[in-house]
C-alpha positions in Angstrom: -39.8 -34.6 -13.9 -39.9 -31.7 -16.2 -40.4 -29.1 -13.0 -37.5 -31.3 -11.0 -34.7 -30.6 -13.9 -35.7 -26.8 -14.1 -35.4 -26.7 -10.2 -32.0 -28.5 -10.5 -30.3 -26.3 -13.2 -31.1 -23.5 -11.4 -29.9 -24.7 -8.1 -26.7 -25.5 -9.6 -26.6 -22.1 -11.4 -26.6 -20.4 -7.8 -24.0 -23.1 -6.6 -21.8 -22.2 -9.4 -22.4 -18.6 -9.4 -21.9 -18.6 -5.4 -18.6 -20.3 -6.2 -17.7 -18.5 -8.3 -18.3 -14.8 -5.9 -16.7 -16.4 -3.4 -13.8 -16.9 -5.4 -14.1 -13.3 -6.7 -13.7 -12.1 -3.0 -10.9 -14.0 -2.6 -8.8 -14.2 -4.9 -5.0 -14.5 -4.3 -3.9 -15.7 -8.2 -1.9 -12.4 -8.1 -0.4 -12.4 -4.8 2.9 -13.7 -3.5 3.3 -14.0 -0.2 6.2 -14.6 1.6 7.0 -15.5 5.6 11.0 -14.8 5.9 12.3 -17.4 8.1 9.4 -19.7 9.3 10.5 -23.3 8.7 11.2 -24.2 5.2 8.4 -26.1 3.3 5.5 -24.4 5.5 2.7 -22.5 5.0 -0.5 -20.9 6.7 -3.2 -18.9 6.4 -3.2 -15.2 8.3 -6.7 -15.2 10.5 -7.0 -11.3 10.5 -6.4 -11.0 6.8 -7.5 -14.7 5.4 -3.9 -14.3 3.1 -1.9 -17.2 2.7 2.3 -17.3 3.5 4.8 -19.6 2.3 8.2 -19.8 3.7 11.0 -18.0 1.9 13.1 -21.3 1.3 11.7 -21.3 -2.1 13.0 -17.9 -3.1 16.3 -17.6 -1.7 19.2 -19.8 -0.9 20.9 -17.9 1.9 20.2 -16.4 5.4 19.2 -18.0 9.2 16.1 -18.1 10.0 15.6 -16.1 13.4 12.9 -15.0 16.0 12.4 -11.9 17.8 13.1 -11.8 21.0 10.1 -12.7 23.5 9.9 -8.8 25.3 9.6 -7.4 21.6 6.3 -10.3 21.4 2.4 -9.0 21.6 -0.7 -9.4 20.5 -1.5 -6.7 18.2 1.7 -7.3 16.2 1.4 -9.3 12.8 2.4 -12.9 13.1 4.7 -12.6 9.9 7.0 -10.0 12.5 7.5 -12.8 14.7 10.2 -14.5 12.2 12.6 -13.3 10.2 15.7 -14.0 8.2 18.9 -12.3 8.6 22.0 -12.4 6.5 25.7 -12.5 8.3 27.5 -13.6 5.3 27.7 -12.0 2.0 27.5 -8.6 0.9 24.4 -9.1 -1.1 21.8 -11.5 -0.8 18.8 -11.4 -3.1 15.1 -13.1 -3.3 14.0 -14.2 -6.5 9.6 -13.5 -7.4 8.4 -15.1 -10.7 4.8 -13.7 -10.7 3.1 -16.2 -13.0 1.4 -13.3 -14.7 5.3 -12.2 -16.3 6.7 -8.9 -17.4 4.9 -5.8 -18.5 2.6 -6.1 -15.2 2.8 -3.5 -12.9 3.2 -4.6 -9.3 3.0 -3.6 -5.7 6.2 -4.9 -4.1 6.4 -4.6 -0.2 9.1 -5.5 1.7 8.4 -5.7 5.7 10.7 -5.1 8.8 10.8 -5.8 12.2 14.4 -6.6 14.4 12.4 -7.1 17.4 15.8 -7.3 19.2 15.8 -10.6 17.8 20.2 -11.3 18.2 19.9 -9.1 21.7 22.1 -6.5 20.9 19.7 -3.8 20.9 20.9 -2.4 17.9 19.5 -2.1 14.9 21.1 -2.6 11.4 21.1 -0.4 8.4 21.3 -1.6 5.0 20.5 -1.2 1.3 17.4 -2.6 -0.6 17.3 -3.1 -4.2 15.0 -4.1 -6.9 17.4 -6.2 -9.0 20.2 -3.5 -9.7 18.4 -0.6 -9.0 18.5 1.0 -5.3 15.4 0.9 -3.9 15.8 2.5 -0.7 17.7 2.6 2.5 16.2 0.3 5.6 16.9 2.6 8.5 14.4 0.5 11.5 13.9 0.9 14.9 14.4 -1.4 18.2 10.6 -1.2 18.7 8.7 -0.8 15.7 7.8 -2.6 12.5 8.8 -0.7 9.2 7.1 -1.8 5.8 8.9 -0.1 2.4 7.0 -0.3 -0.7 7.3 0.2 -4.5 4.9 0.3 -7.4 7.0 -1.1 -10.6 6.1 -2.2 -14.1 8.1 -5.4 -14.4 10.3 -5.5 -17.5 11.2 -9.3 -17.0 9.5 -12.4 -16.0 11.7 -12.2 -12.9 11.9 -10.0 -10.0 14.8 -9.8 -7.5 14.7 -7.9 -4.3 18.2 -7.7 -2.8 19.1 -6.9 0.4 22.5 -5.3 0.4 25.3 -4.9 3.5 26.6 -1.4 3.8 29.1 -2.2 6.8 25.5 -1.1 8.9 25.0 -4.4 10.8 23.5 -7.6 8.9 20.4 -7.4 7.2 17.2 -9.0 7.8 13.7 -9.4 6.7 10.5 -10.2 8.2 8.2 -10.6 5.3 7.7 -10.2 0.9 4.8 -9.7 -0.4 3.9 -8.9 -4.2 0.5 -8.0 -5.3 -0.4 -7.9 -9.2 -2.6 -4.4 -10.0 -4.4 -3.5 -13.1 -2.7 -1.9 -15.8 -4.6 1.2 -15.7 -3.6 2.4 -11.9 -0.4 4.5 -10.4 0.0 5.1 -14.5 3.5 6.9 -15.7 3.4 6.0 -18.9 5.4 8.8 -20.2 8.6 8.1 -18.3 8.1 4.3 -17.4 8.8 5.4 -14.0 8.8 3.2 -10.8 6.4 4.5 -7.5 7.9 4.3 -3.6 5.2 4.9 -1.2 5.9 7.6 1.0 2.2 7.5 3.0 -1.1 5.9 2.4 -3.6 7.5 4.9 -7.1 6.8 5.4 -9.0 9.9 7.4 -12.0 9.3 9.9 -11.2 6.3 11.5 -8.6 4.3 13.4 -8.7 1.1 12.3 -6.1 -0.3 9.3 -7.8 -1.4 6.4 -6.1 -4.0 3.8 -6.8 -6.8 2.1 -9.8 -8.5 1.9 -11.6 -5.0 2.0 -8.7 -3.7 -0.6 -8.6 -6.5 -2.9 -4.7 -5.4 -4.0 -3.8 -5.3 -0.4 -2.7 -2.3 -0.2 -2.4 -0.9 3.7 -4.6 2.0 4.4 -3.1 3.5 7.9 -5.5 5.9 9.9 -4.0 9.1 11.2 -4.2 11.0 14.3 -5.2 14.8 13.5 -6.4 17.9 15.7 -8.9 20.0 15.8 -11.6 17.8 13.3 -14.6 15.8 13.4 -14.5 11.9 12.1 -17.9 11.5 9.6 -18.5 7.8 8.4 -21.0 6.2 6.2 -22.6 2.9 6.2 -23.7 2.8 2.6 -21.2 1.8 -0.2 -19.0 4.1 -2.4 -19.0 3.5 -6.1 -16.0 4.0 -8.2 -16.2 7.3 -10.3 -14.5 7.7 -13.7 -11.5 10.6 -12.8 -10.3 7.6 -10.2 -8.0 4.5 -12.0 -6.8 3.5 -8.5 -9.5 1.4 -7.4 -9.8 2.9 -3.7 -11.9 0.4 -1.2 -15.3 1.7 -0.1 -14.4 0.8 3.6 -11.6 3.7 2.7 -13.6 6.1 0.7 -16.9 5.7 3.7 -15.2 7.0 6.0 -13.9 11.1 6.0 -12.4 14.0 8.7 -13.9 17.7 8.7 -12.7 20.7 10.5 -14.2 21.0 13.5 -15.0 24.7 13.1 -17.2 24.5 10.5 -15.2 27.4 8.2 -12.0 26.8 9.6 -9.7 24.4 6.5 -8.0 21.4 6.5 -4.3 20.8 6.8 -2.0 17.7 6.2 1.9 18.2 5.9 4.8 16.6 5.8 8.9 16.9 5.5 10.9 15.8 2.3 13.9 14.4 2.7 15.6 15.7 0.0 14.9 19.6 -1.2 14.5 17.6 -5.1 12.5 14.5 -4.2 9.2 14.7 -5.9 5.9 13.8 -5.0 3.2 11.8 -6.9 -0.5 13.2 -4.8 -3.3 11.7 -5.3 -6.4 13.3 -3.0 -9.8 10.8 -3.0 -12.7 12.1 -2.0 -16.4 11.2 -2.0 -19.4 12.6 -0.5 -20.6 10.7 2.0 -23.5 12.9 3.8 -26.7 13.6 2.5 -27.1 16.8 1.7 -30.3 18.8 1.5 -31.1 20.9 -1.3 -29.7 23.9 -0.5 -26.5 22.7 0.9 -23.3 23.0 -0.8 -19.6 21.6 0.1 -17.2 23.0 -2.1 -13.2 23.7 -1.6 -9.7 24.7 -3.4 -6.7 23.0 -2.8 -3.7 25.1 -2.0 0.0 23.5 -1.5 2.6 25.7 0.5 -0.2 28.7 0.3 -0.3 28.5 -3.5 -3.7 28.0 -5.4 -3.0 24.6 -6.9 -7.2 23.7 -7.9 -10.7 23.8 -7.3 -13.5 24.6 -7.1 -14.2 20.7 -6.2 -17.6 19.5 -5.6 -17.6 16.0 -4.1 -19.8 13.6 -5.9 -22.4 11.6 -3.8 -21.2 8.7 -2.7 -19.2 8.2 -5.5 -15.2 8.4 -5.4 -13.5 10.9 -7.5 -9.6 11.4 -7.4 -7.3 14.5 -7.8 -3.9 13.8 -9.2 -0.8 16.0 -9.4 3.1 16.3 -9.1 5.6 18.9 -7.6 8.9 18.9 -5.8 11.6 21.4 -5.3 10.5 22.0 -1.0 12.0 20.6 2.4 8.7 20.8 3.6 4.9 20.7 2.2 1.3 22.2 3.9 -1.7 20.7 1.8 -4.3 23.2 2.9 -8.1 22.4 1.7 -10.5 25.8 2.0 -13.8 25.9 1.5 -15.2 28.4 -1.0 -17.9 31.7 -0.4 -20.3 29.6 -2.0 -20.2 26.5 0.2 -22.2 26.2 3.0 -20.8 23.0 4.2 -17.1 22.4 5.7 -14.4 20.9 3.5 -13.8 17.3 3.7 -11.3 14.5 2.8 -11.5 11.1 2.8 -7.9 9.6 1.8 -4.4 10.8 0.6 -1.5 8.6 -1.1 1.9 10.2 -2.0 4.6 8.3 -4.0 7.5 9.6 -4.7 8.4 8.4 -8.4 12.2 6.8 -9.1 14.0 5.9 -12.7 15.1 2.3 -12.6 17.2 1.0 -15.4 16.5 -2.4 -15.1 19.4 -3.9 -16.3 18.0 -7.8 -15.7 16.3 -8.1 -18.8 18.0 -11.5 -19.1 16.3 -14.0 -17.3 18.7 -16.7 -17.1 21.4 -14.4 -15.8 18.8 -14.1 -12.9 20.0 -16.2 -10.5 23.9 -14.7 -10.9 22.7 -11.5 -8.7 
């Protein structure tokens, strides 16, 4: 009997503890997820991403829910771009998030776009999105394409209101809202309290999108198309090293681009859209080869020909991040060069740039919420 009880407990123990990593690997307790204009009181769960959507009727109290139209319809596309809501009558129309976590949590915010042609006019809107009564950025979208726009922002009330504002542009619309609850420690700007809009998240070496589950915040990794280089991958895991707060996914970090001329460098670049904008950079990197003995991969980073760091060593399979900020150029070349003493060619695994924004936040009072 004695022998039967041990054998219980400990089956229970794995039962409990396999409960318990499955809810590790899934857990949504930080994530709202919103569906703009599928019919009110529904809800389903994505099969490519295993996320689950509500309907918007909970968060707003204005808008018609539409449909794209079916020539703007395939496969590929997400199914939260099939639906949207649009907004003919008044000037401003705002949706209200209550993360259950509250204020003084920072949060990724992304708000997702797609006309799809969806009132046949073939004609596009453009509008303003706020955070509350902050601009947050101008929607400018295509016939054809789906736009996402995304902010990183330390919430300074228990509310959050994303607005979507009429300019005279055509009516605005939305496809999707999604907010996703980060740890305190990442996209950090604790000296100025600033807000974070994403102006690229790439992920080098592959061409597949990676997000959530295999980036438990959900962030979006997107591949990019570049010349002249050499995809490199890696099937074993990348640990986190202790230069990186920002939690990169080792589906990200396994994965890298190197010149295909061995000593020739690396080049990613980019146009501002404003001469004064500037740029939050962080560069991750990881070794993923296995290098003998007397092999070496070491590079400088250089920004519009400038020496800006190095020498950097990429750490075995381990992910270390390079942080730093600059503006004042209509256009930027990030150029990594190997140095004399490397006998390897540079590499890079992954590149996010933000460009950081002063909100004032004036909807400290909660119960005024609902008056925007």
């Amino acid at each position: 009997m004695a022998l039967f009880r041990s054998f219980y407990y400990v089956l229970m123990l794995q039962v409990a503890l396999t409960i318990a990593m499955v809810h590790a690997q899934d857990d949504q307790s930080g994530f709202i997820s919103i569906d703009c204009g599928i019919t009110e009181g529904s809800d389903y769960t994505d099969k490519r991403t295993g996320i689950n959507y509500v309907s918007d009727a909970g968060f707003i109290d204005s808008g018609i829910n539409q449909e794209i139209s079916s020539t703007s319809k395939y496969d590929t596309l997400d199914i939260q771009f099939s639906t949207l809501r649009s907004f003919p009558q008044n000037t401003r129309n705002c949706y209200t998030l209550r993360p259950k976590q509250g204020k003084g949590n920072r949060y990724l915010i992304r708000a997702r776009f797609n006309y799809g042609n969806y009132d046949l006019k073939g004609q596009p809107p453009k509008f303003d999105l706020y955070l509350g009564n902050d601009p947050w950025s101008r929607v400018n979208v295509k016939v054809s394409s789906a736009t996402d726009y995304e902010i990183i922002h330390l919430a300074s009330s228990d509310y959050i209101y994303v607005c979507l504002v009429n300019i005279g542009l055509g009516n605005p619309f939305i496809s999707a809202l999604e907010l996703r609850l980060l740890d305190s420690t990442m996209y950090a700007d604790d000296k100025n309290l600033r807000s974070l809009t994403l102006s690229a998240r790439t992920n080098f070496g592959t061409s597949k999108i990676v997000r959530y589950a295999d980036d438990k915040y959900d962030r979006i990794w997107y591949p990019i198309a570049s010349t002249n280089t050499k995809d490199i991958q890696t099937s074993s895991p990348i640990s986190l090293g202790s230069s990186t707060k920002e939690s990169v996914p080792s589906k990200v970090m396994s994965t890298a681009i190197i010149p295909a001329n061995p000593t020739a460098d690396l080049f990613y670049s980019w146009t501002a859209t404003d001469k004064t904008e500037e740029y939050f950079m962080y560069i991750h990197y990881a070794e993923i080869e296995t290098l003998e003995r007397n092999e070496t991969r070491e590079f400088n980073i250089y920004l519009n020909d400038a020496y800006w760091d190095g020498p950097i060593s990429p750490t075995d399979h381990t992910t270390s991040t390079y942080f730093t900020s600059f503006y004042n150029s209509s256009s930027y070349e990030l150029t990594l060069r190997r140095t004399e003493n490397s006998t390897l060619p540079t590499m890079l695994n992954a590149i996010e740039l933000y460009n950081p924004i002063h909100l004032q936040q004036r909807q400290t009072d909660d119960k005024d919420g609902r008056a925007l």
